[in-house]
TISE-994525 format. One line per field, with one value per residue (C-alpha): residue in three letters; residue number from 1; x negated, y, z negated. Coordinates in steps of 0.05 Angstrom, whole numbers. Each point is the difference from the previous one (the first is absolute). Layout:
<recs>
residuo	c(ALA ...) $
num	c(NUM ...) $
c1	c(X ...) $
c2	c(Y ...) $
c3	c(Z ...) $
</recs>
This chain:
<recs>
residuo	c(UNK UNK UNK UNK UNK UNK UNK UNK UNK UNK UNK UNK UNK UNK UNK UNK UNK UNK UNK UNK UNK UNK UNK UNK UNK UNK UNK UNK UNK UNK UNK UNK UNK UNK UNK UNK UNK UNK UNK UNK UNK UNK UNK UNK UNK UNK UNK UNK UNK UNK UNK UNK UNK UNK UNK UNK UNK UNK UNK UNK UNK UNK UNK UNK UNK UNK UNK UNK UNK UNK UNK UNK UNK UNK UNK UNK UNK UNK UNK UNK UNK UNK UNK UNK UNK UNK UNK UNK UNK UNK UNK UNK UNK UNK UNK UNK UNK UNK UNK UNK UNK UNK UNK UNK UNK UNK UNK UNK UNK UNK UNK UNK UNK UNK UNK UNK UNK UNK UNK UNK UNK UNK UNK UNK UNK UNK UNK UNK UNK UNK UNK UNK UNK UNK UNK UNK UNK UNK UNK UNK UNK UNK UNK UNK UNK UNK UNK UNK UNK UNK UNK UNK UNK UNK UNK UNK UNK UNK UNK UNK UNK UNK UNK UNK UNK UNK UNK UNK UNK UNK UNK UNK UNK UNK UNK UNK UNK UNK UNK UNK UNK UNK UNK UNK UNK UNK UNK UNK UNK UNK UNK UNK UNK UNK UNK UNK UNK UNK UNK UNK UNK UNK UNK UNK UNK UNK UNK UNK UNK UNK UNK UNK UNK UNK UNK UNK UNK UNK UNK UNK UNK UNK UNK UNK UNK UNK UNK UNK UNK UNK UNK) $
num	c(1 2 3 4 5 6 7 8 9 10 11 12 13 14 15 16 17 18 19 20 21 22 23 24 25 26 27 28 29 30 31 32 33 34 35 36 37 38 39 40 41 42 43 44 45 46 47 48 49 50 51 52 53 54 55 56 57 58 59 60 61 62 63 64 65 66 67 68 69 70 71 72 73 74 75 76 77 78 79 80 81 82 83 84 85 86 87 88 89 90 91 92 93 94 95 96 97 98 99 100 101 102 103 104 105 106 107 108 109 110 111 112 113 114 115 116 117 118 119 120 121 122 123 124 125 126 127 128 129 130 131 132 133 134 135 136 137 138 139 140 141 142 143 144 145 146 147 148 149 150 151 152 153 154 155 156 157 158 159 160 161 162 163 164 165 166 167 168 169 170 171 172 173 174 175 176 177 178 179 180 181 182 183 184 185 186 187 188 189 190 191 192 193 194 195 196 197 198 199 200 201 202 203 204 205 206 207 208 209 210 211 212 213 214 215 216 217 218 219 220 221 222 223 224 225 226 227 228 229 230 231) $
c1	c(-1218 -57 -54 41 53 72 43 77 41 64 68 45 34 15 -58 -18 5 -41 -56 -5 -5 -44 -41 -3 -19 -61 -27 5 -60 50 10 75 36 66 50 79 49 -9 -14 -67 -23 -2 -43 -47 -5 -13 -42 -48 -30 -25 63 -2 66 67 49 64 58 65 56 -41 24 -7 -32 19 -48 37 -6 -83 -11 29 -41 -63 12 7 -60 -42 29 -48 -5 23 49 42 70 13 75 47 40 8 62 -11 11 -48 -65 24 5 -72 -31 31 -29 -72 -8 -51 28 62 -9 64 4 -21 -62 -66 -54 -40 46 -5 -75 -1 50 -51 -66 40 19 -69 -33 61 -9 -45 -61 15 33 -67 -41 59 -11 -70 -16 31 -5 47 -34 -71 10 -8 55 -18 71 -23 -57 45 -55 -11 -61 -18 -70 -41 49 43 58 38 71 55 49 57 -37 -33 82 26 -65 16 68 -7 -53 36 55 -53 33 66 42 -3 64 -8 55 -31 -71 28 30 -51 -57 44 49 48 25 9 -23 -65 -12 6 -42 -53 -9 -2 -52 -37 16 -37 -55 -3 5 -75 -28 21 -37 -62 26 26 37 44 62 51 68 72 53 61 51 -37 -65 -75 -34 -76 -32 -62 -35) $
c2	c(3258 -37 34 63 -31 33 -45 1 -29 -32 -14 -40 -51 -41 -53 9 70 1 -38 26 67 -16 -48 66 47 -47 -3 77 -8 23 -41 -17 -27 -36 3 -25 50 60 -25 -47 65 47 -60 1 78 2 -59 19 76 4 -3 66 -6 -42 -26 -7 -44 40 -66 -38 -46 11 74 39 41 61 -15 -18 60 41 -42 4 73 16 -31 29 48 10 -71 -21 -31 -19 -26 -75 -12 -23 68 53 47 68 -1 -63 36 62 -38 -29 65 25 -56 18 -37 21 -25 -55 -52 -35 -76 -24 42 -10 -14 52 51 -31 2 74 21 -26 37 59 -6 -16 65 45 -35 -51 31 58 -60 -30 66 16 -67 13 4 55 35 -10 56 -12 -75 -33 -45 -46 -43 -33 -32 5 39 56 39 64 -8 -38 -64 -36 -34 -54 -4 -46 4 26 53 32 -12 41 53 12 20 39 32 21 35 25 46 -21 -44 -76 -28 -68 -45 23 -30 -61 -15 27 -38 -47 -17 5 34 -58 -8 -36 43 60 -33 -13 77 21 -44 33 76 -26 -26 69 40 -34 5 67 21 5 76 30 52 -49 -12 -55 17 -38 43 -29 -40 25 -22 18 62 -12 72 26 36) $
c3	c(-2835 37 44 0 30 5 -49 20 -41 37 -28 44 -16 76 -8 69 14 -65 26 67 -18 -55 61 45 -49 -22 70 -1 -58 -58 -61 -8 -66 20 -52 11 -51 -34 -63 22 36 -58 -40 56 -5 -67 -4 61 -7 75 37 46 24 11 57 -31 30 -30 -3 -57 -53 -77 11 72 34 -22 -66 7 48 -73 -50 49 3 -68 -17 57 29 59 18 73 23 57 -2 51 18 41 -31 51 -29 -16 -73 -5 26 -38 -66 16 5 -65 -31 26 65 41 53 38 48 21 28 50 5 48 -42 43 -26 -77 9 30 -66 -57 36 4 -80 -14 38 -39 -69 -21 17 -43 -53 -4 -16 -48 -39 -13 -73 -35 -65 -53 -51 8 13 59 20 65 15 52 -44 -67 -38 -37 -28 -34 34 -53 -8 54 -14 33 -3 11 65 -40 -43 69 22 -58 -2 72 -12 -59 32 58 -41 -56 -38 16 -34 33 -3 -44 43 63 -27 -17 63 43 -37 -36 52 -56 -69 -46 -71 21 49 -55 -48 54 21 -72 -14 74 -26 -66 37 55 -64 -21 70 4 -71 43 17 -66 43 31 -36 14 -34 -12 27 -44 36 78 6 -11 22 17 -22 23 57) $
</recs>
């Protein structure tokens, strides 16, 4: 995020509609990241940390907007988003809101109205989002996502994007069990061998970062997930 900027992420996948919204939205002063399908716009999530909140087309190839509304979601559950579609039946919008939309816009909308929807989400939610992602303690470390660090107060540590990813999510089910598939395809974007391999080696490495507190505990649940223990 730039100059405390809103960031909005945007999914849609009509090359035109995509850039004139994204057009609009910049001349509004927010910071918009135009993505085509699903599966681009969950990269971009996880590979940009000051995204505040999304616009969401639903009919997407690859990965459709239902489906990234429920990955978003489960990663973050607080994080905005409103739901762009040409989709007006009844069981469409409800299915959106099960999913965790914040809110529906069908096409052809006024951009006046569009506008008037994402102030109205930021007042309810991102404003309280932003205070919320403030560093928090994780034991009696301090974990800052938005800057991938952690500390205990004497020694600062930078991290990499996908350790602050997989910190962040074990972290917001501490002392719960974090389902293992639902890591890899949230931070992964799959469940492959590789993909295993590669967050084994990042539990290893959370494991050492997390040493700094001798209270925290990060534990294999057998044939779940991992369970981040501590305070």
């Amino acid at each position: 995020m730039k100059n405390n900027k809103i960031f909005i992420l945007l999914a849609e996948d009509d090359v035109n509609m995509g850039l004139i919204l994204q057009s609009f939205l910049q001349a509004k002063d927010f910071e918009v990241l135009l993505t085509r399908n699903g599966v681009e716009a969950l990269a971009a999530y996880n590979q940009n940390t000051g995204i505040d909140m999304a616009l969401v087309d639903v009919m997407m190839p690859e990965k459709d907007g239902f489906s990234l509304a429920a990955d978003l979601k489960a990663m973050s559950p607080s994080f905005p988003l409103i739901f762009l579609t040409a989709k007006s039946m009844q069981d469409d919008i409800l299915k959106g809101f099960e999913v965790g939309a914040d809110d529906y816009i069908t096409k052809p909308f006024h951009m006046d109205v569009l506008l008037a929807r994402i102030n109205a989400l930021i007042n309810r939610t991102i404003n309280i989002q932003r205070d919320a992602d403030k560093p928090q303690f994780i034991g009696k470390l301090s974990f800052d996502f938005s800057r991938q660090t952690i500390t205990d107060g004497k020694d600062v540590v930078k991290m990499t994007s996908k350790e602050a990813q997989l910190l962040k999510l074990l972290a917001e089910n501490r002392n719960a069990i974090t389902d293992r598939k639902v890591a890899l395809d949230l931070i992964w974007g799959n469940d492959d061998y590789y993909s295993s391999r590669s967050m084994d080696v990042y539990i290893t490495k959370l494991r050492k970062l997390l040493k700094m507190d001798k209270s925290i505990e990060l534990i294999n649940v057998h044939g779940q997930g991992y369970k981040l223990m501590c305070s």
